[in-house]
C-alpha positions as CSV (number, residue, x, y, z in Angstrom):
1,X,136.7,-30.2,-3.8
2,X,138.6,-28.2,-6.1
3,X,141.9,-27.6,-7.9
4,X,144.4,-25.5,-4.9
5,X,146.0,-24.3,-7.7
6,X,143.4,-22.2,-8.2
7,X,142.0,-21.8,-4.6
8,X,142.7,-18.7,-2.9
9,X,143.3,-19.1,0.9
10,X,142.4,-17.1,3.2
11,X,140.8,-16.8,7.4
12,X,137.3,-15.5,6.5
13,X,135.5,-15.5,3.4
14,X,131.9,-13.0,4.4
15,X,129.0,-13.0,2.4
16,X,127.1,-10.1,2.1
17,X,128.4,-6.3,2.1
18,X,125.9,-4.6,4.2
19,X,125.5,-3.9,7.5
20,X,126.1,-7.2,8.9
21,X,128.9,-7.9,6.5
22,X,131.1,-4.7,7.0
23,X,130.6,-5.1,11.1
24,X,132.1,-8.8,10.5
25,X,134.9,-7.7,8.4
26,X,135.6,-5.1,10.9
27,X,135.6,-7.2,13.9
28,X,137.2,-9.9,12.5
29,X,140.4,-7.6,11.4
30,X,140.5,-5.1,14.0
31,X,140.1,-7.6,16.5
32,X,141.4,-10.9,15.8
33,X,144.0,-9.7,12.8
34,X,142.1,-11.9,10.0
35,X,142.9,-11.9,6.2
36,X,139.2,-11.6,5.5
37,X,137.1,-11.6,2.3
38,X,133.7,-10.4,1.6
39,X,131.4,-11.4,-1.6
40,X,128.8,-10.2,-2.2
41,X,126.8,-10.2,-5.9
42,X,126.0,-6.7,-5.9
43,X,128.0,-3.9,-7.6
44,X,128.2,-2.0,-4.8
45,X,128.1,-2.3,-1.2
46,X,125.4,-1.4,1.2
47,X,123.4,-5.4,1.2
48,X,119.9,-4.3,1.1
49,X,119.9,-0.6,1.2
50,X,122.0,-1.1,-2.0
51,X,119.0,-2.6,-3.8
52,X,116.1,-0.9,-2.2
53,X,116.5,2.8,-4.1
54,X,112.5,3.4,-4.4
55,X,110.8,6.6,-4.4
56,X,110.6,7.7,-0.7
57,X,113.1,4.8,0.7
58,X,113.6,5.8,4.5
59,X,114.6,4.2,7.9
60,X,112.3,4.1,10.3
61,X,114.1,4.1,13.0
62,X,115.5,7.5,14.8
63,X,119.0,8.1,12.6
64,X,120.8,8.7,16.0
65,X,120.4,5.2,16.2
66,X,120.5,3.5,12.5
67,X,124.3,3.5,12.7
68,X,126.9,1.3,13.9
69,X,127.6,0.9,17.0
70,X,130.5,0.5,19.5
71,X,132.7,2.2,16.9
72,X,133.0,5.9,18.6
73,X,135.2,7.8,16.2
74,X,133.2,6.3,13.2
75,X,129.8,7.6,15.0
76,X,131.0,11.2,15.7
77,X,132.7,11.6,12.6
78,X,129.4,10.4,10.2
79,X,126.4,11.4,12.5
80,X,126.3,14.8,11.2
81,X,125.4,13.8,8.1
82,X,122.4,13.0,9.1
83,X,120.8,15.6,9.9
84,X,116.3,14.8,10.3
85,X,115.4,12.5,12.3
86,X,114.7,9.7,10.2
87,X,118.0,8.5,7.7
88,X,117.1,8.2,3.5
89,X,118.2,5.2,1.4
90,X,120.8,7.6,-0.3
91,X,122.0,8.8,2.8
92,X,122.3,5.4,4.9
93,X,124.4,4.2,1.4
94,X,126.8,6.9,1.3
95,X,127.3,6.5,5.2
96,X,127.9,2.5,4.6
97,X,130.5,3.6,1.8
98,X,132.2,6.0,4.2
99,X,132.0,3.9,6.9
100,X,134.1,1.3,4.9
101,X,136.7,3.7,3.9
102,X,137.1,5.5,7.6
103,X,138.0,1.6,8.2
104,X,140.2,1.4,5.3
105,X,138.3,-1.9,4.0
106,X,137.5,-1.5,0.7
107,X,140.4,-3.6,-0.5
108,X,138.7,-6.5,1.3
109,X,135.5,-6.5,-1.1
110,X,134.7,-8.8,-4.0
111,X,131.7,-7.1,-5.4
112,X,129.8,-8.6,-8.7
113,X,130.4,-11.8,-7.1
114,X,128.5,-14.7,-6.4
115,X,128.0,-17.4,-3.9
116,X,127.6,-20.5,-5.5
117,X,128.7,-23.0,-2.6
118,X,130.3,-23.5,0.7
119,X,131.0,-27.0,1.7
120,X,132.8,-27.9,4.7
121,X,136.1,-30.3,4.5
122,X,135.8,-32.1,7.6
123,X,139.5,-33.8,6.7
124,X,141.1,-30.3,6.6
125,X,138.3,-28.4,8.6
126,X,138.2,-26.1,6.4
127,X,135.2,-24.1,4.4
128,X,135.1,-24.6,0.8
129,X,133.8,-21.4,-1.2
130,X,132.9,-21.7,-4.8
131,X,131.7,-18.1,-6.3
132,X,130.9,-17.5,-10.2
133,X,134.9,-15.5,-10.0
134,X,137.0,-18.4,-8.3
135,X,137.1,-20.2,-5.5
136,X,138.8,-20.0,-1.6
137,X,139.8,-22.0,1.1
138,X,138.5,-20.3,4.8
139,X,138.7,-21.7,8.0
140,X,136.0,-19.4,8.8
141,X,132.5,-18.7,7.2
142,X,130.7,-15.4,7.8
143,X,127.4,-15.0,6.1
144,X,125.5,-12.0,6.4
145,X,122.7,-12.3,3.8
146,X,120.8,-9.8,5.8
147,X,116.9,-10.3,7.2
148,X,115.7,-8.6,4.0
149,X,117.4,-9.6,0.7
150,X,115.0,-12.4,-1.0
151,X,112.9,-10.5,-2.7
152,X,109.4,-12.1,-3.2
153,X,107.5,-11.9,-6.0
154,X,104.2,-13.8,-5.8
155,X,102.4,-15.7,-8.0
156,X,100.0,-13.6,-10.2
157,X,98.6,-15.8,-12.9
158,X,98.8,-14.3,-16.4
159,X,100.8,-11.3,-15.1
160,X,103.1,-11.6,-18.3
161,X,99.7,-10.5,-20.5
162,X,100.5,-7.2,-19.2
163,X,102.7,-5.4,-21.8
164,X,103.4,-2.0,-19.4
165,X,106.1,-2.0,-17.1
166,X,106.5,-4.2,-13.7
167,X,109.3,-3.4,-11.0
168,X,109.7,-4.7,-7.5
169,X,110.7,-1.8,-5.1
170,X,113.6,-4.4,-4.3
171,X,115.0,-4.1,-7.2
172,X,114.1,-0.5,-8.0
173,X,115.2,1.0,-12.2
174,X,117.7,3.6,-11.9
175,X,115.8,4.7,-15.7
176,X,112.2,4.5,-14.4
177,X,110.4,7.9,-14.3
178,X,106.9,8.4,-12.7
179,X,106.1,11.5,-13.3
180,X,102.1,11.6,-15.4
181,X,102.3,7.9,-15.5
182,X,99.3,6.1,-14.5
183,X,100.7,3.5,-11.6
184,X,99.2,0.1,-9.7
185,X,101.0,-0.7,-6.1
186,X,100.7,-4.0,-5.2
187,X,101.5,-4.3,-1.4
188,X,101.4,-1.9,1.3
189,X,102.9,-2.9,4.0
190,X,106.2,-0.5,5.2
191,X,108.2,-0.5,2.0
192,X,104.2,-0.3,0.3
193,X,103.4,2.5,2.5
194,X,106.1,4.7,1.9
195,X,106.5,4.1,-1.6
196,X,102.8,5.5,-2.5
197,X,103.2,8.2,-0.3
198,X,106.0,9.4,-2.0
199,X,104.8,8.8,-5.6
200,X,101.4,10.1,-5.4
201,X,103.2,13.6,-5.2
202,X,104.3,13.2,-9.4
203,X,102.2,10.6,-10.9
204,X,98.8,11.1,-13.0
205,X,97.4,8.3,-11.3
206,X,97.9,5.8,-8.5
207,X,95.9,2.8,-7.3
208,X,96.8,0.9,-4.4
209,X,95.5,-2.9,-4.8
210,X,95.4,-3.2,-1.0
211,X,95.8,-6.9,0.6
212,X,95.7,-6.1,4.1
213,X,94.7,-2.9,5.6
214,X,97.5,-1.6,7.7
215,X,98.1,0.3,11.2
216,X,100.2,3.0,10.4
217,X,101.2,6.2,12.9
218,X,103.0,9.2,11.3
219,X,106.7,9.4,11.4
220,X,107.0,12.6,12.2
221,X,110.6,13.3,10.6
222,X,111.9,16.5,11.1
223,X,115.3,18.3,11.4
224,X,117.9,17.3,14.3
225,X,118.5,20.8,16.4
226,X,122.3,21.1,16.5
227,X,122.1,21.0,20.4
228,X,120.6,18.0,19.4
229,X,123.2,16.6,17.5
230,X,125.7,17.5,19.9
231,X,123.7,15.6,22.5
232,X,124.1,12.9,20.6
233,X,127.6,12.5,19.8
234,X,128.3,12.9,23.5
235,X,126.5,10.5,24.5
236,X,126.9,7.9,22.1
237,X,128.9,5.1,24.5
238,X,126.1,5.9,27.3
239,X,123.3,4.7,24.8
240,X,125.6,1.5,23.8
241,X,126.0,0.6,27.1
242,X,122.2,0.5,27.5
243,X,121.4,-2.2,25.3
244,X,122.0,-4.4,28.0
245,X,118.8,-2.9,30.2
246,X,116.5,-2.2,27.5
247,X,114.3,-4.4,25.5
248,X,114.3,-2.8,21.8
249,X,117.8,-0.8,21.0
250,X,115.5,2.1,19.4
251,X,116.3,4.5,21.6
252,X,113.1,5.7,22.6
253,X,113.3,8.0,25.6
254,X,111.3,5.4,27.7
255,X,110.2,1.7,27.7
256,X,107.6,2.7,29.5
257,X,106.0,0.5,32.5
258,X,102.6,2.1,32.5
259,X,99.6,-0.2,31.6
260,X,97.2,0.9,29.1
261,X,94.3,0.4,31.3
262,X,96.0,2.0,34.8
263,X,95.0,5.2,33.7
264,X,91.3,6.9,32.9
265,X,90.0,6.9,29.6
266,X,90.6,10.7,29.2
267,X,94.3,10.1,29.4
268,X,94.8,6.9,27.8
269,X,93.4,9.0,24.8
270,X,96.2,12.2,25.7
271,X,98.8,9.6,25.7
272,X,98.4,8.2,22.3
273,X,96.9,11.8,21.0
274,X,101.0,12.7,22.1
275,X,102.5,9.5,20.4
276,X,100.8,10.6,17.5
277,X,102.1,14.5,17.3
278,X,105.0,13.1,18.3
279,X,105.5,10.5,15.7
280,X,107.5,7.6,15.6
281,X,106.5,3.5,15.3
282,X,108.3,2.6,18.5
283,X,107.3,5.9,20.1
284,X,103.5,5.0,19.8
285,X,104.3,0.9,20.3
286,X,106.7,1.6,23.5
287,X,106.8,4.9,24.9
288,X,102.9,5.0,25.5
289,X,102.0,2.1,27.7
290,X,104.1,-1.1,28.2
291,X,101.3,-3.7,27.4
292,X,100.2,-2.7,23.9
293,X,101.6,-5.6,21.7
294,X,101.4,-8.1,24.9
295,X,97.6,-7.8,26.4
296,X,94.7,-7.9,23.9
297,X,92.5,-5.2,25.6
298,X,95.3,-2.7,25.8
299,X,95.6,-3.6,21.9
300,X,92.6,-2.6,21.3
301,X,92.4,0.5,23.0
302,X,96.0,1.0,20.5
303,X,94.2,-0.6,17.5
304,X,90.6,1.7,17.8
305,X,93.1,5.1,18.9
306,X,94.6,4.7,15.3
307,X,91.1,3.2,13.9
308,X,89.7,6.7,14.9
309,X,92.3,8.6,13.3
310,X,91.7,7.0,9.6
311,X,87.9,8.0,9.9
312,X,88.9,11.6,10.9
313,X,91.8,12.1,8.2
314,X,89.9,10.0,5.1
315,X,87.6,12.0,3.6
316,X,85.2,9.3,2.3
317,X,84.1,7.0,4.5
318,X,83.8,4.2,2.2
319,X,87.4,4.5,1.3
320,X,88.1,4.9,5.0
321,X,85.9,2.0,5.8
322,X,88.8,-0.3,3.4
323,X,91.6,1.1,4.7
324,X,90.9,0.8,8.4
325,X,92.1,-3.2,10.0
326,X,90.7,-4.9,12.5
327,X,92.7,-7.3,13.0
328,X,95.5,-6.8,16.5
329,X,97.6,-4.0,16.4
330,X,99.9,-6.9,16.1
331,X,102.3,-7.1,12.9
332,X,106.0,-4.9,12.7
333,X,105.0,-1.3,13.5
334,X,105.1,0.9,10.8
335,X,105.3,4.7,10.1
336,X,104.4,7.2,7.5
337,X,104.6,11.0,6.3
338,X,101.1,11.5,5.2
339,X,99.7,8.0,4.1
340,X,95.6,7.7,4.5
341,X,96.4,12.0,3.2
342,X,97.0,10.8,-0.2
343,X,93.6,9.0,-0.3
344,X,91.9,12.2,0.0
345,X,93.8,12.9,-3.5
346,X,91.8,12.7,-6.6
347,X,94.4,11.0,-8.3
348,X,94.6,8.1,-5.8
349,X,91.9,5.1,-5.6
350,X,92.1,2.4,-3.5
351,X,91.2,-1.1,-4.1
352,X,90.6,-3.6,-1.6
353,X,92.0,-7.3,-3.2
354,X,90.0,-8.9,-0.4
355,X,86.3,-7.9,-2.0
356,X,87.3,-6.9,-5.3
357,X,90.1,-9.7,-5.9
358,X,92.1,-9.3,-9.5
359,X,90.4,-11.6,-11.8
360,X,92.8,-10.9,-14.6
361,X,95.9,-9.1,-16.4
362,X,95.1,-7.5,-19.5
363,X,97.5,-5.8,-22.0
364,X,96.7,-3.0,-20.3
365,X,96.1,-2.7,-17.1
366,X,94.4,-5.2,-14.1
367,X,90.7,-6.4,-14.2
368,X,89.4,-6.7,-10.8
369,X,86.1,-9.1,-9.9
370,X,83.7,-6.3,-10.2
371,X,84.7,-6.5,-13.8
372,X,86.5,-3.0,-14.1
373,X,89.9,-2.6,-15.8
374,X,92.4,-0.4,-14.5
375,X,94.4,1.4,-16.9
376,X,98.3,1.5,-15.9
377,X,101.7,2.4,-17.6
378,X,103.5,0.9,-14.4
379,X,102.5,-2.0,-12.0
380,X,104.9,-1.7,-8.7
381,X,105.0,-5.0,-6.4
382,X,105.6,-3.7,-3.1
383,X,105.6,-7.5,-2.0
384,X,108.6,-7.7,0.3
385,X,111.2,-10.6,1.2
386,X,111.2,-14.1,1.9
387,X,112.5,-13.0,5.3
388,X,115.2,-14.4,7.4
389,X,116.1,-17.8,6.2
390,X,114.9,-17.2,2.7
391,X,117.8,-15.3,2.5
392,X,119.4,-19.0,2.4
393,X,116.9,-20.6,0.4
394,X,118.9,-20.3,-2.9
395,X,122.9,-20.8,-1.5
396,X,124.0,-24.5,-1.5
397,X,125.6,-24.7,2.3
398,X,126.7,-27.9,3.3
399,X,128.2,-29.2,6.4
400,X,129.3,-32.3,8.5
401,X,128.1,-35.4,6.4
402,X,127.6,-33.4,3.2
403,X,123.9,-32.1,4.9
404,X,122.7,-28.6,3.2
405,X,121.4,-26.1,5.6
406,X,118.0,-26.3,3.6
407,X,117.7,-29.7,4.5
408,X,118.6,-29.1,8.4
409,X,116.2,-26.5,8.2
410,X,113.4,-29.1,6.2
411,X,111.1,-28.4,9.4
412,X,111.6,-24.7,9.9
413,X,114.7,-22.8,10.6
414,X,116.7,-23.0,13.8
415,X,120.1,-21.6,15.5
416,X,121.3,-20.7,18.6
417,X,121.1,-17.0,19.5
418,X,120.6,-16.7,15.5
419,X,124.8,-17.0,15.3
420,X,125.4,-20.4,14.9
421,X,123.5,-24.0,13.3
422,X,124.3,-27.5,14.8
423,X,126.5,-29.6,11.7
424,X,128.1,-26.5,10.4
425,X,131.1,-26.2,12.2
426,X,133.5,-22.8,12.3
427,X,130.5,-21.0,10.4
428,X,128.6,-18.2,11.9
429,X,125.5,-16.1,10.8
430,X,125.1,-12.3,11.2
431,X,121.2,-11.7,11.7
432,X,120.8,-15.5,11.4
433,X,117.0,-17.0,12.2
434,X,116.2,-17.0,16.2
435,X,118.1,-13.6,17.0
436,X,116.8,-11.0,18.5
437,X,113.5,-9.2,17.7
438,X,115.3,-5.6,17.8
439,X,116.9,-2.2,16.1
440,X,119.1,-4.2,13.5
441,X,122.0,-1.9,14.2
442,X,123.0,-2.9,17.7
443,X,122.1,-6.4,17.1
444,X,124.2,-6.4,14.2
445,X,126.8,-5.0,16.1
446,X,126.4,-7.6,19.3
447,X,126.8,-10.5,17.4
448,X,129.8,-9.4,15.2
449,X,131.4,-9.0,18.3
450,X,130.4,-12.5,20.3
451,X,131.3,-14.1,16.3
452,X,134.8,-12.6,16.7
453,X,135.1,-13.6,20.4
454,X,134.2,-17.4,19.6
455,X,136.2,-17.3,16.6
456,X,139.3,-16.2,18.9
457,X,138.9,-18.8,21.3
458,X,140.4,-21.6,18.7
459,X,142.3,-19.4,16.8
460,X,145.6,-20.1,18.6
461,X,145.2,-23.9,18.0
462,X,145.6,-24.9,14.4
463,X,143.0,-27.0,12.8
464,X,140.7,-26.4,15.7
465,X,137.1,-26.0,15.1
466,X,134.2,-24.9,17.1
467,X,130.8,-26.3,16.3
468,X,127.6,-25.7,18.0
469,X,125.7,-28.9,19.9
470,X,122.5,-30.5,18.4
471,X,121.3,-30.3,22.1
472,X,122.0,-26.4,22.3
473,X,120.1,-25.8,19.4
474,X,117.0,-27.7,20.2
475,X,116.9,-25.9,23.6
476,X,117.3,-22.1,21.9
477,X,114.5,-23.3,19.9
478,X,112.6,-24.4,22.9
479,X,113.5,-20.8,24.9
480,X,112.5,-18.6,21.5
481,X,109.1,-20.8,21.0
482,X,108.3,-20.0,24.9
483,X,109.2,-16.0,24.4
484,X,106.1,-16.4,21.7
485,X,104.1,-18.2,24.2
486,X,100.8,-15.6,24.3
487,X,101.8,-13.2,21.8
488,X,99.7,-11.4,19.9
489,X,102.1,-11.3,16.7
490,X,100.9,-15.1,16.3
491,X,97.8,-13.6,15.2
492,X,98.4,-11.8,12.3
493,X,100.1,-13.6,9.1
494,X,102.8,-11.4,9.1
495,X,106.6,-11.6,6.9
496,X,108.1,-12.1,10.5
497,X,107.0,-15.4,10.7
498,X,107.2,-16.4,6.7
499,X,103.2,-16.2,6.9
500,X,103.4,-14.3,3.5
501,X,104.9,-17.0,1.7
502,X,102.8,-20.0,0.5
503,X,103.7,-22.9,2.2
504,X,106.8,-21.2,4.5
505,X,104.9,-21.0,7.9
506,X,105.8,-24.0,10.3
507,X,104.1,-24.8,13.8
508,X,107.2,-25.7,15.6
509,X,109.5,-22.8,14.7
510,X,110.3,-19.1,15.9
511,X,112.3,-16.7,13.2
512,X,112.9,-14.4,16.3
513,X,114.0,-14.2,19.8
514,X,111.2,-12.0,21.3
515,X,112.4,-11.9,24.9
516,X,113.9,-8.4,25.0
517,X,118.0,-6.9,24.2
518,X,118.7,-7.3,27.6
519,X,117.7,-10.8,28.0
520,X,119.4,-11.7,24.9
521,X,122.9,-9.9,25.9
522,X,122.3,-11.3,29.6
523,X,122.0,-15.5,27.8
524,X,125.1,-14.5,24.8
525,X,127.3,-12.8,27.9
526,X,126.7,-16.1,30.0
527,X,127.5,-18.7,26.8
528,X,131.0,-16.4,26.1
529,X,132.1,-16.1,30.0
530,X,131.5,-19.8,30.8
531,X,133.7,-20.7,27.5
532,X,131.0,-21.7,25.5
533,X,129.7,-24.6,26.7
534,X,127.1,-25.7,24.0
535,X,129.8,-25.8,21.5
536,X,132.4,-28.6,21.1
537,X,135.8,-27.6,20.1
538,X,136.9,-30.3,17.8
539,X,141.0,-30.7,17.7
540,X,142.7,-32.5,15.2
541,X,144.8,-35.9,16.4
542,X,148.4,-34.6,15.7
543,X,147.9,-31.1,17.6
């Protein structure tokens, strides 16, 4: 296993320092008393939001709620920093920072340090962690890789003929300039979206090379009223304690029960016309009508409302015709600040890879089927993540019997409550695959707390382990694949189900529970009060 000579022992080792990662460490101290450790390979902390530092880089959802939570002096000494409604990369990185500091963690960080292995001792139960800076012992493994942190880059044949400059917004050039440079976007989904919004303001040209036409509603950011911000820090605890009795943690001001086609035509078409004023992804998705992502009519009615919208706002309908989907209303909602506006810009073009596919790179620029070349200084791939589990795909984790985690999850990934994987005893996953399909925050937040309450209940017996049943993670499966059961976000190949990587999409898996916050809290409450009976504690013969 290694030489303990040069082994450093400790409770917890955590991968990953963003969001996940600091609400382990913090759990896992303040609660339990742990000498923890996180890694993480980065130079600084923030997990994704340390990487993603493109032009335009914003949460989308409602900063009152992108924090967090159960932590009330941390939320009413940092919320008014934030002051729109919406939180910027830079902002949301300087609040992780403080956040780690009003903790008093920092001394708990091994940045510019990588995972190579974790291998579990079943003599000593104990976790084996091999990084590129040493080595430790744990009894305890935390990894938060975080839902987003593989970036994908495809494969574009001959893309290396191009001699300008390619970026991934994942991985974004502190030195990179746009201003008068002529720039292709590849991708336009949220990160794609926002991106081009935000560059078409400086650059000489932009051309979006457009997969898959997107639904997009505007954001509608604007400044927090400070009555507003006072409203919030006094009611920050209320808002925590109704995750339990909502379905999405966004804090919408209603999950509506209203069905899209209960009302007349006239005001079906006043409630989205006030979504849309009003802004927001969740606020069109959820506070409209409570059927728009679960009954294909009412999807449509959602789907032509925003199909309308393009038509009026694009100027030329051709270019409106491309940009307008019509496919369901069906993949992660997104939001904007003037998207289809910059198309009505005459230094924006719009290419549609699905009739003019690229047919080659050149030295300088892309060649597209209808034979014209487009000139570029900068090619941008807004491509996005191996999501969820592809966060794993390059660790070497191996559990009981020397089995990887890659090879457990040969046939699509599975958990139980996206915490914990069958084989892999006294290891836990923050944002693992088959959590909840929620606001990150507050799930981050629930299971960091159910981690450090399973954790705690073999702490006080040494040696002990807690491991999660084969039996209890084929039934989670089982309860997440019947959540999905008449979805419509089984339609559309979307990142939440791996359909944008070659190959990843499996028929008999789930990357999310999709039954609701409430339903999720009601099933991880119920595993925790009855002492967690699809675990088995494992204790060693001479305790």
């Amino acid at each position: 296993m290694g030489n303990d000579d040069q082994v450093r022992e400790v409770d917890a080792v955590i991968v990953g320092a963003g969001m996940g990662g600091i609400m382990a460490l913090r759990r896992l101290t303040a609660d339990l008393g742990l000498e923890a450790v996180v890694i993480d390979k980065a130079p600084g902390i923030g997990g994704t939001w340390y990487w993603n530092r493109y032009p335009g880089a914003l949460s989308d959802t409602q900063s009152f709620m992108y924090q967090l939570p159960f932590e009330k002096e941390l939320y009413q000494e940092q919320v008014t920093n934030w002051k729109t409604r919406y939180a910027t990369g830079p902002e949301i990185r300087r609040y992780l920072e403080d956040a780690v500091d009003f903790w008093k963690l920092r001394d708990h960080f091994r940045l510019e340090t990588e995972l190579r292995s974790a291998v579990f001792d079943e003599e000593s139960q104990t976790w084996w962690i091999e990084t590129d800076k040493g080595a430790f012992r744990a009894r305890f493994l935390v990894t938060a890789l975080g839902l987003l942190s593989r970036v994908n880059v495809p494969d574009f044949p001959g893309i290396e003929s191009f001699q300008g400059r390619i970026v991934h917004t994942a991985d974004w050039p502190a030195d990179l300039d746009l201003a008068d440079k002529r720039i292709g976007v590849i991708g336009n989904g949220s990160t794609g979206v926002q991106f081009m919004t935000e560059a078409a303001k400086v650059v000489r040209h932009l051309t979006s090379f457009q997969r898959t036409p997107q639904y997009t509603v505007p954001a509608g950011n604007r400044e927090w009223t400070d009555e507003e911000l006072q409203h919030f820090k006094n009611t920050c605890e209320e808002r925590w304690a109704e995750f339990a009795h909502v379905k999405i943690g966004f804090g919408i001001a209603e999950e509506t029960t209203r069905n899209t086609l209960g009302v007349a035509p006239e005001v079906r078409e006043e409630i989205f016309e006030w979504a849309w004023n009003k802004g927001g992804n969740y606020t069109f998705t959820n506070e409209t009508f409570c059927d728009v992502t679960s009954d294909r009519a009412a999807n449509e009615e959602a789907a032509n409302f925003i199909r309308r919208k393009i038509a009026q706002i694009v100027q030329d309908p051709e270019t409106a015709r491309r940009l307008t989907p019509w496919e369901p209303f069906a993949r992660r909602p997104i939001c904007d600040s003037g998207y289809y506006q910059i198309f009505n810009q005459p230094n924006v073009r719009l290419v549609s890879l699905k009739e003019t596919p690229i047919r080659e790179f050149t030295e300088s620029g892309v060649v597209t089927e209808d034979g014209m070349l487009h000139e570029l200084d900068v090619l941008v791939l807004a491509t996005g993540f191996d999501a969820v589990d592809g966060s794993y795909r390059g660790v070497e984790i191996r559990g009981r019997g020397g089995k990887t985690l890659r090879e457990h999850w040969n046939e699509g990934p599975r958990s139980h409550l996206g915490v914990a994987v069958a084989g892999f005893p006294n290891m836990f996953m923050v944002l693992g695959p088959n959590g909840p399909f929620v606001n990150l925050p507050p799930a981050i937040g629930l299971e960091a707390q159910w981690i450090s309450r399973a954790i705690g209940s073999v702490l006080d017996t040494p040696g002990a382990s807690i491991e999660l049943r084969p039996e209890a993670e084929e039934a989670w499966l089982r309860t997440c694949l019947d959540e999905l059961k008449g979805s419509l976000f089984l339609e559309t190949g979307s990142w939440i189900f791996g359909s944008n990587i070659p190959g990843k999409r499996k028929t008999k898996t789930a990357n999310f529970f999709v039954g609701g916050l409430d339903k999720y809290i009601e099933i991880a409450e119920s595993e925790a009060e009855q002492g967690y009976p699809s675990y088995q504690i494992h204790v060693p013969a001479a305790v």
